[in-house]
C-alpha positions as CSV (number, residue, x, y, z in Angstrom):
1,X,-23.8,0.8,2.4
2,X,-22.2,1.0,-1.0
3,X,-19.6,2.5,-2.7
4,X,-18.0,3.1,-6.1
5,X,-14.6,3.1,-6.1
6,X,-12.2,2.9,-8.6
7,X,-8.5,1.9,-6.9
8,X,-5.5,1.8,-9.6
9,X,-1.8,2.0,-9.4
10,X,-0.9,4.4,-12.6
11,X,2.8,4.2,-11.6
12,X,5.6,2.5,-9.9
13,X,9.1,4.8,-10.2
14,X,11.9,3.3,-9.1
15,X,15.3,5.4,-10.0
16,X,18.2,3.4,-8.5
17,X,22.1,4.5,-8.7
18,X,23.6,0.8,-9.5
19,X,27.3,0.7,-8.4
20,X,29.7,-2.2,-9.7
21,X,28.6,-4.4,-6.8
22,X,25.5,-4.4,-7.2
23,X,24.7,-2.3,-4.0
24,X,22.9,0.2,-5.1
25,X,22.2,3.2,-3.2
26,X,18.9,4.4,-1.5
27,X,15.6,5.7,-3.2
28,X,11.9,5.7,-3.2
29,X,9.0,3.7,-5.5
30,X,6.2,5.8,-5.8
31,X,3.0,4.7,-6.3
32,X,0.3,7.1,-7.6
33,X,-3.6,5.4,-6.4
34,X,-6.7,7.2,-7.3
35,X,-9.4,6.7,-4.9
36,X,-12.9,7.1,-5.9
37,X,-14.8,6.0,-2.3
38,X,-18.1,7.6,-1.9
39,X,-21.2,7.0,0.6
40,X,-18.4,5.7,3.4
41,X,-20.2,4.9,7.1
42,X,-20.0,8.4,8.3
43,X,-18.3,6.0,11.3
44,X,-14.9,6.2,10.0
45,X,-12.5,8.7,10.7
46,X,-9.7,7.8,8.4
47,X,-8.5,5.8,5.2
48,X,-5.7,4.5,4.6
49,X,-4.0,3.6,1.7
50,X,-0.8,1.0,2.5
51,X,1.4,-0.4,0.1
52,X,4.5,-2.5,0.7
53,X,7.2,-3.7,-1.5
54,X,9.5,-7.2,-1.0
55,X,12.3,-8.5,-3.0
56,X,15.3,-10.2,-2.1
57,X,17.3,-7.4,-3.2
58,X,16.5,-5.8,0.0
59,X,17.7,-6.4,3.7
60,X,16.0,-8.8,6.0
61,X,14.4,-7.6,8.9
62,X,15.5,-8.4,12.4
63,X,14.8,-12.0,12.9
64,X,14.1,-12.8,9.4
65,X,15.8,-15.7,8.2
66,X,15.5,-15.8,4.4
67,X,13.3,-14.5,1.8
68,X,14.4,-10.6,1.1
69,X,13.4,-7.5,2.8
70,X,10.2,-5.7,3.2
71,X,9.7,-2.0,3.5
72,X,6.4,-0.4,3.5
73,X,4.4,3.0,3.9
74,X,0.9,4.1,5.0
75,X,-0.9,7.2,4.1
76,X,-3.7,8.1,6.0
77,X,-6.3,10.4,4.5
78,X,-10.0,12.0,6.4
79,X,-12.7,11.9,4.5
80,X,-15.0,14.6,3.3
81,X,-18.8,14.1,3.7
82,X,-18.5,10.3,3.6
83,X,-16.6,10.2,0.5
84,X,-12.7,10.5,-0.6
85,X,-12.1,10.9,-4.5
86,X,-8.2,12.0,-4.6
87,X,-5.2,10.9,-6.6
88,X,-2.9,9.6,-3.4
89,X,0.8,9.9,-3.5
90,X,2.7,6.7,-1.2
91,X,6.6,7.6,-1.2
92,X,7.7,3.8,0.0
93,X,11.7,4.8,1.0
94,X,13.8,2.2,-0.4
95,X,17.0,2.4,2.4
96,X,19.3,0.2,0.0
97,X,19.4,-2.5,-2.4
98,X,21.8,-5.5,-2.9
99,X,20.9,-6.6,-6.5
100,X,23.4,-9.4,-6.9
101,X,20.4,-11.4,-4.5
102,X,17.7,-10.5,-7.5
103,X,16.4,-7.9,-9.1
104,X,13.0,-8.4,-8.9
105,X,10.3,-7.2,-6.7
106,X,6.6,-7.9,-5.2
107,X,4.2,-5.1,-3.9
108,X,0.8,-4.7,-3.2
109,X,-1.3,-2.0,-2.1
110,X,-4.3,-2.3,0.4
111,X,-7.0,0.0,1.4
112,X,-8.2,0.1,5.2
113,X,-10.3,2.6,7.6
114,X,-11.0,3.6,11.2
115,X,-14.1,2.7,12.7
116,X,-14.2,5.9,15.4
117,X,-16.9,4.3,16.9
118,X,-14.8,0.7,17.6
119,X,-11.4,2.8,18.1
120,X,-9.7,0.2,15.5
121,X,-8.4,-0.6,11.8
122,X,-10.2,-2.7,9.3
123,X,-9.3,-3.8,6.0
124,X,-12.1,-2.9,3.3
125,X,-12.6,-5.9,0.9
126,X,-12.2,-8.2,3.6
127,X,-14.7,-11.3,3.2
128,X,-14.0,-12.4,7.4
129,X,-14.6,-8.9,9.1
130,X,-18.4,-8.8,10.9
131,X,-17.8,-5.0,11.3
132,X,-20.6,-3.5,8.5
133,X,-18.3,-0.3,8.6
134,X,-15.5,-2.2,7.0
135,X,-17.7,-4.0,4.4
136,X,-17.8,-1.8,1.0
137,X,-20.0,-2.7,-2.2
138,X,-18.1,-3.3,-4.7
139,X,-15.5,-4.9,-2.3
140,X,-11.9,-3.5,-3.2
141,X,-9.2,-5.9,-3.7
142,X,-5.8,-5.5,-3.1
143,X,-3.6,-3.8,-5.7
144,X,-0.4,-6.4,-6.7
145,X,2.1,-6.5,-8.5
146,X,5.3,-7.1,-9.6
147,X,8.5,-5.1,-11.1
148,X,12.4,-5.1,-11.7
149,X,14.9,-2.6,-10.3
């Protein structure tokens, strides 16, 4: 099977309302990814495109000792005859920031599907999976990055 795809991050927004504390209150980062998939195994039912953000600006997660928050959101899409060309909008909510603890942050962006056949996720690009519905030519890698509130 192969593919041309062409998988971008035009644009991370982040608008933040800083207060003297450096709490700021809660937004979104927006990330705009054009997809360009085409001959996909007529196997999968769905694409997703994920993308998460960490920084230590954000809260910890239950049972998470050190190291900053994560927050993350996943859009799934159906493709269209075996192929998905769109511009796809993730809307990662930010709940709220404390950037006295940095004011930096990490994200990346990965690309999966669902294999209706196997009833389960794969990531595409990934060198390990033995599942020929997950394997796309060329592979995509993940989208990374960094930025500053």
């Amino acid at each position: 099977m192969t593919i041309s795809m062409r998988c971008a991050i035009l644009s991370a927004f982040c608008v933040m309302a800083m207060t003297a504390t450096g709490l700021t209150q809660s937004s979104d980062v927006t990330f705009q990814v054009p997809l360009n998939l085409t001959r996909l195994s007529s196997d999968l039912a769905k694409v997703a495109v994920y993308c998460e953000v960490t920084s230590a600006a954000l809260p910890a997660s239950a049972g998470q000792l050190s190291g900053g928050g994560r927050v993350s959101k996943q859009v799934e899409l159906v493709p269209s005859n075996a192929q998905l060309v769109q511009t796809v909008s993730v809307v990662v909510p930010i709940p709220t920031l404390d950037t006295s603890k940095g004011t930096s942050a990490n994200y990346r962006c990965t690309l999966s599907g669902f294999s209706q056949s196997m009833q389960q996720w794969g990531r595409f690009g990934d060198l390990q999976t033995v599942a020929t519905v997950f394997r796309l030519t060329p592979a995509p890698a993940d989208i990374t990055g960094m930025f500053n509130w």
